[in-house]
C-alpha positions in Angstrom: -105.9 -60.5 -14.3 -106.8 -63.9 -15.8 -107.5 -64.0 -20.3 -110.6 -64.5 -19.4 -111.0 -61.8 -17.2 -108.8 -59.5 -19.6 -112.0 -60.3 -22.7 -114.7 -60.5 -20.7 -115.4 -64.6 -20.5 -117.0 -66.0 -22.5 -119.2 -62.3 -23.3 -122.7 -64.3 -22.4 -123.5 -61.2 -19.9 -123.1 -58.8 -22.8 -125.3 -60.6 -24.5 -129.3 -60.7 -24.3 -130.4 -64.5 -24.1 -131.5 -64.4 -27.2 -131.3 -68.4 -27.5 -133.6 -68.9 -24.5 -136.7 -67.1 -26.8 -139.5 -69.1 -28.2 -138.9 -66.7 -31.2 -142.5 -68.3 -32.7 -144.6 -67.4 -30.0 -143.0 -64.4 -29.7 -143.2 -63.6 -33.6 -147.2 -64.6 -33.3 -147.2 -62.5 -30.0 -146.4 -59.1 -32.0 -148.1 -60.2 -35.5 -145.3 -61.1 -37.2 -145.6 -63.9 -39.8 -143.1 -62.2 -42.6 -139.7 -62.7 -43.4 -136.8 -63.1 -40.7 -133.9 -61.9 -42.0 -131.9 -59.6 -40.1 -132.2 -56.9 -42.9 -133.1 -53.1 -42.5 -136.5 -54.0 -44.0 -137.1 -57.0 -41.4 -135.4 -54.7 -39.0 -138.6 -51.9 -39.5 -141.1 -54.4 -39.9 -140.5 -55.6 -36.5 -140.2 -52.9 -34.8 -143.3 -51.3 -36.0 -145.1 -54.8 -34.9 -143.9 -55.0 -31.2 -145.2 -51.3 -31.2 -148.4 -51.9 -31.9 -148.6 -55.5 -30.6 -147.4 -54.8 -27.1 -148.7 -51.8 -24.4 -146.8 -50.1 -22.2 -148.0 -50.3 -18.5 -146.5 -50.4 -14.7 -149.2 -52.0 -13.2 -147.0 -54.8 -11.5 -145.2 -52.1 -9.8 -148.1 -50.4 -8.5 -149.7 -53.8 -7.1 -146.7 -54.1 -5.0 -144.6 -56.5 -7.1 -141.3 -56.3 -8.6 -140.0 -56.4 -11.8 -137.9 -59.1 -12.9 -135.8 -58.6 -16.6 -134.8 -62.0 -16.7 -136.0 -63.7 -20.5 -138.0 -66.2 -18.8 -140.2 -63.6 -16.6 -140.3 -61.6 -19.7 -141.6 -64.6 -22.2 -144.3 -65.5 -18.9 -145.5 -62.2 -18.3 -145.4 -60.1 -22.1 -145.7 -63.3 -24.4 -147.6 -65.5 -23.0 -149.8 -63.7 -20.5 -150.3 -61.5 -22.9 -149.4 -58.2 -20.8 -147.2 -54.7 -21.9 -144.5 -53.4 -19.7 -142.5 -50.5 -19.4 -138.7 -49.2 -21.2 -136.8 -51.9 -19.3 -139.1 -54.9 -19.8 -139.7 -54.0 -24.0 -136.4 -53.0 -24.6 -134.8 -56.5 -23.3 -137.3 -58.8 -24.8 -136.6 -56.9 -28.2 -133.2 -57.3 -27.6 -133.3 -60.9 -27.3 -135.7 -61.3 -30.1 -133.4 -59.2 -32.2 -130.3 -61.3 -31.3 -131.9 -64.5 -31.8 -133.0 -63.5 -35.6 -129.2 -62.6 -36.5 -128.9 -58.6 -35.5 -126.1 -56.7 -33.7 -127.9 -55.4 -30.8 -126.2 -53.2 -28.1 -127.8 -51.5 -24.6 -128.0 -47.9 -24.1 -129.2 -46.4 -21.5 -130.9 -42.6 -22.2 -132.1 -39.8 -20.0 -135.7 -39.0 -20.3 -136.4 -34.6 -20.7 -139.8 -34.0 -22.1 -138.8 -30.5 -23.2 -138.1 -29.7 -19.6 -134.6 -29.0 -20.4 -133.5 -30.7 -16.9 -130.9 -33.1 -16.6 -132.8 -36.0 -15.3 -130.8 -39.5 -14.5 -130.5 -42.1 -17.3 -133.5 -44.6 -16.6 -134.8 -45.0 -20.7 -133.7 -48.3 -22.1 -133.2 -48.1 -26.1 -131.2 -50.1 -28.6 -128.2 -49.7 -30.9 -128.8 -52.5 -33.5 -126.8 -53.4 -36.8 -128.2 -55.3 -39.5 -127.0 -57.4 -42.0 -126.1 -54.5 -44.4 -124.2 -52.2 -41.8 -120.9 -53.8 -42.8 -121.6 -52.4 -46.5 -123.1 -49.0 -45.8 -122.1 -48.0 -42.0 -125.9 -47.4 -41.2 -126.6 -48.1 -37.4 -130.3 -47.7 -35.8 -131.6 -46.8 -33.0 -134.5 -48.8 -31.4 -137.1 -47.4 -28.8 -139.7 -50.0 -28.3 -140.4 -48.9 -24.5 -141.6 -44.9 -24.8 -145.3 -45.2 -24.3 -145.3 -43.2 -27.7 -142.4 -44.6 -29.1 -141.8 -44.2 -32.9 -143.3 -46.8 -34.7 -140.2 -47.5 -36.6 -136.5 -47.1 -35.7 -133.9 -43.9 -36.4 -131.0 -44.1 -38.2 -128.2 -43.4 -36.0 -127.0 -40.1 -37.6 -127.6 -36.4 -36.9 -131.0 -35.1 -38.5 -132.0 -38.3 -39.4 -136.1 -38.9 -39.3 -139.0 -40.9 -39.0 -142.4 -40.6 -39.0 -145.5 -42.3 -38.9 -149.3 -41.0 -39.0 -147.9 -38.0 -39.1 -146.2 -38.5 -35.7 -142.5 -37.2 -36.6 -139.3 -38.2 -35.4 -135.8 -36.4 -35.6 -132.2 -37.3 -33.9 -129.7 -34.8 -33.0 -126.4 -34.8 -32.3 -125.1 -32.4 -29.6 -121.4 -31.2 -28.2 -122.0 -29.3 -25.0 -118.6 -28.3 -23.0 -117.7 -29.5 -19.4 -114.4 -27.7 -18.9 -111.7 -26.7 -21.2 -111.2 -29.8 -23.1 -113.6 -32.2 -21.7 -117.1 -32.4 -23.8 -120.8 -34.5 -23.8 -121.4 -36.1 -26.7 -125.1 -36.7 -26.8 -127.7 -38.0 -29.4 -131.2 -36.1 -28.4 -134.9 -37.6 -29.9 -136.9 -34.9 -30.8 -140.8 -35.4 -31.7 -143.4 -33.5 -33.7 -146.9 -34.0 -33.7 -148.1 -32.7 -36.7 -147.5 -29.9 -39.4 -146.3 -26.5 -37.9 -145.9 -27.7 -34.6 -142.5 -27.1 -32.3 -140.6 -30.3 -31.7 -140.2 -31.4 -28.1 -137.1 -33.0 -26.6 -138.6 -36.7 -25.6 -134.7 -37.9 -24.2 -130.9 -37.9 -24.7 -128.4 -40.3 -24.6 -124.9 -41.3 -25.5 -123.4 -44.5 -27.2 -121.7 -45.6 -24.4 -122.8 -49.6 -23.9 -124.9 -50.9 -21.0 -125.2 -54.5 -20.3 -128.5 -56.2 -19.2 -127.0 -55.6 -15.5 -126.6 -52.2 -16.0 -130.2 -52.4 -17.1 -131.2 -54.3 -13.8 -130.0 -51.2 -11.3 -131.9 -48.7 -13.3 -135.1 -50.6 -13.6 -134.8 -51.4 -9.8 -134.5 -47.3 -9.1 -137.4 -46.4 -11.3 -139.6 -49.0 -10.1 -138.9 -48.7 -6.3 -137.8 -44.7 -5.6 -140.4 -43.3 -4.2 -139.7 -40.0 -6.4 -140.4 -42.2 -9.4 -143.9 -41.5 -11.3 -144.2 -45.3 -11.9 -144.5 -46.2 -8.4 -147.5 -43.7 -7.3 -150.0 -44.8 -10.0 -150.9 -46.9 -12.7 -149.5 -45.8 -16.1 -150.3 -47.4 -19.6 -150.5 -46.2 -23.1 -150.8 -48.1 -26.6 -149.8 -46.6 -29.5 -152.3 -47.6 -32.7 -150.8 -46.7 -36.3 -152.9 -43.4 -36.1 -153.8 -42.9 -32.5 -152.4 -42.9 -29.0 -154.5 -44.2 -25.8 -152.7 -43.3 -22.4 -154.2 -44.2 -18.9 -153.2 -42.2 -15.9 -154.4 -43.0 -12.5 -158.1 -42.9 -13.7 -157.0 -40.3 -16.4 -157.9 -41.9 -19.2 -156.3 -40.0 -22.7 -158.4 -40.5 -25.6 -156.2 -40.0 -28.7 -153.6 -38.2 -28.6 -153.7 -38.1 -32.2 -150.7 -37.0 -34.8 -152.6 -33.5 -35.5 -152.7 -33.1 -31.7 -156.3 -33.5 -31.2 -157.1 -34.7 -27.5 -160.1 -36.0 -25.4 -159.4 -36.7 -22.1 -162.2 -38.3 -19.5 -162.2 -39.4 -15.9 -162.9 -42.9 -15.4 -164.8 -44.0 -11.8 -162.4 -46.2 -10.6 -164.5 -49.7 -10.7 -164.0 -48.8 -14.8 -160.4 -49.1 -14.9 -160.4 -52.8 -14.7 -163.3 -52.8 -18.3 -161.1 -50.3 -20.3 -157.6 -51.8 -19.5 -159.1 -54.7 -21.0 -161.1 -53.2 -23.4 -158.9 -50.5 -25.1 -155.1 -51.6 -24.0 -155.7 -55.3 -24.7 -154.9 -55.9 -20.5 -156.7 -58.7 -19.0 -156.7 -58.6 -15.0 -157.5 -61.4 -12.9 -160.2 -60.6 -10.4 -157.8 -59.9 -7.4 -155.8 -58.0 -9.7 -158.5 -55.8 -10.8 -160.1 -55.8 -7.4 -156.3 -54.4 -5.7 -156.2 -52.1 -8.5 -159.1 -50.9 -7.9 -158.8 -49.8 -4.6 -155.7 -48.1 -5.1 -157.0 -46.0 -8.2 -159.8 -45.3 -5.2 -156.9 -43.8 -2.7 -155.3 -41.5 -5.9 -155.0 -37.9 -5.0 -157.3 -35.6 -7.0 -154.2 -34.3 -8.9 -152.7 -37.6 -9.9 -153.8 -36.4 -14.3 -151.8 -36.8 -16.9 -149.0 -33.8 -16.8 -145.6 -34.1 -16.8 -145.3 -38.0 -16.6 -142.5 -39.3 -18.6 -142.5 -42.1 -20.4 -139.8 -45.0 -19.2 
């Protein structure tokens, strides 16, 4: 084994491209026009703007077309075209964004439960991310920019630690479970509460151990081509507003999902989907676009609603 082997090259593929990002169309992209320090405050600030500024949807998958996580596919399609995308696609244009302003940002990978306390494989992209004031006071966050209903602003990385927002609520947890007589899983778990007096779910779990934008590349290719995978069997998209949550599935279309758990749900005829992608989720469609959507939100089988779809 060579030195450069033994360290890893030069360490470009650990690293997220963050060079190669027009950082002011992407700041403008998100709403961003404050400072760009990579402080805790900065750090909060922008996650809370890519949030709200960008939608989650899998609508490329569902038209037949794959997903590509290089930075320049990403900057096309999410920064200039002005569309969302799912965990994969957020969490490495973050990333890069992140590491271009001066932050410590490392890959994880977590595993996506909804409550349904199943072990389910690791296909949720998040972020471990150190600012400028971790070398003073040890404090590590998480980052989860690609949910659907991701927390508007990021966790610390230590056990209890919350968050909340509109009073959407956020916790972390810190789990040992046993494996055999010495060997143990070391897992971080993100809980969420909507609302006072309600039970918190289990959203996903993960541990600390680093993934590499390669690593990132095989999971996105399972969850957007297995045909097990809920992203490749209808169109999912949600936005997340500073008090409400809008979630499209098939022609399911969620009307606030609010923080106090109030919910109105209506079926959309198919020809609609097109308007309120557009309308309420900030998606334009070309006309073949729309038209190829259309049919297949046509074909849908009548059970194709909103439960149990994880977010990704």
């Amino acid at each position: 084994m060579t030195d450069g082997e033994n360290t890893g090259g030069d360490g470009s593929d650990r690293r997220w491209d963050g060079a190669e990002l027009d950082l002011d169309v992407y700041l403008a992209r998100i709403g961003h026009d404050g400072d760009r320090s990579p402080t805790e405050a900065n750090l909060r600030a922008l996650h809370r703007a890519h949030v709200l500024g960008i939608p989650f949807e899998n609508l490329e998958i569902v038209l037949g077309r794959p997903v590509p996580l290089g930075l320049p596919a990403l900057q096309d399609k999410i920064v200039r075209r002005a569309r969302g995308g799912y965990c994969f696609e957020h969490a490495r244009l973050f990333a890069a964004a992140l590491e271009r302003l001066g932050f410590g940002v490392g890959g994880l990978t977590s595993r996506v439960g909804m409550g349904s306390g199943r072990v389910r494989p690791a296909t949720h992209a998040v972020l471990r991310v150190e600012t400028a004031q971790t070398a003073d006071t040890g404090r590590v966050w998480i980052c989860d920019v690609g949910f659907g209903g991701s927390p508007l602003e990021p966790v610390e990385l230590a056990d209890g630690a919350r968050t909340s927002g509109s009073g959407w609520e956020f916790r972390l947890e810190r789990t040992v479970t046993p494996l055999g007589a010495t060997a143990k899983a070391r897992e971080w778990v993100l809980h969420e509460r909507r609302g006072a007096g309600e039970e918190w779910c289990e959203l996903h779990t993960f541990t600390l151990n680093p993934q590499y934008a390669i690593d990132w590349e095989v999971g996105s290719h399972y969850v957007s081509t297995h045909p097990r995978s809920p992203f490749v069997r209808r169109p999912i998209v949600q936005r997340t507003g500073p008090d409400v949550r809008q979630a499209l599935y098939g022609a399911t279309w969620v009307t606030t999902a609010r923080a106090d758990g109030s919910r109105r749900v209506r079926e959309l005829k198919p020809p609609e989907v097109p308007e309120v992608l557009r309308d309420v989720f900030g998606i334009g469609l070309d006309a073949d676009d729309a038209e190829a959507l259309t049919g297949i939100v046509e074909r849908l089988p009548a059970d194709s609603g909103p439960a149990a779809v994880p977010a990704g």
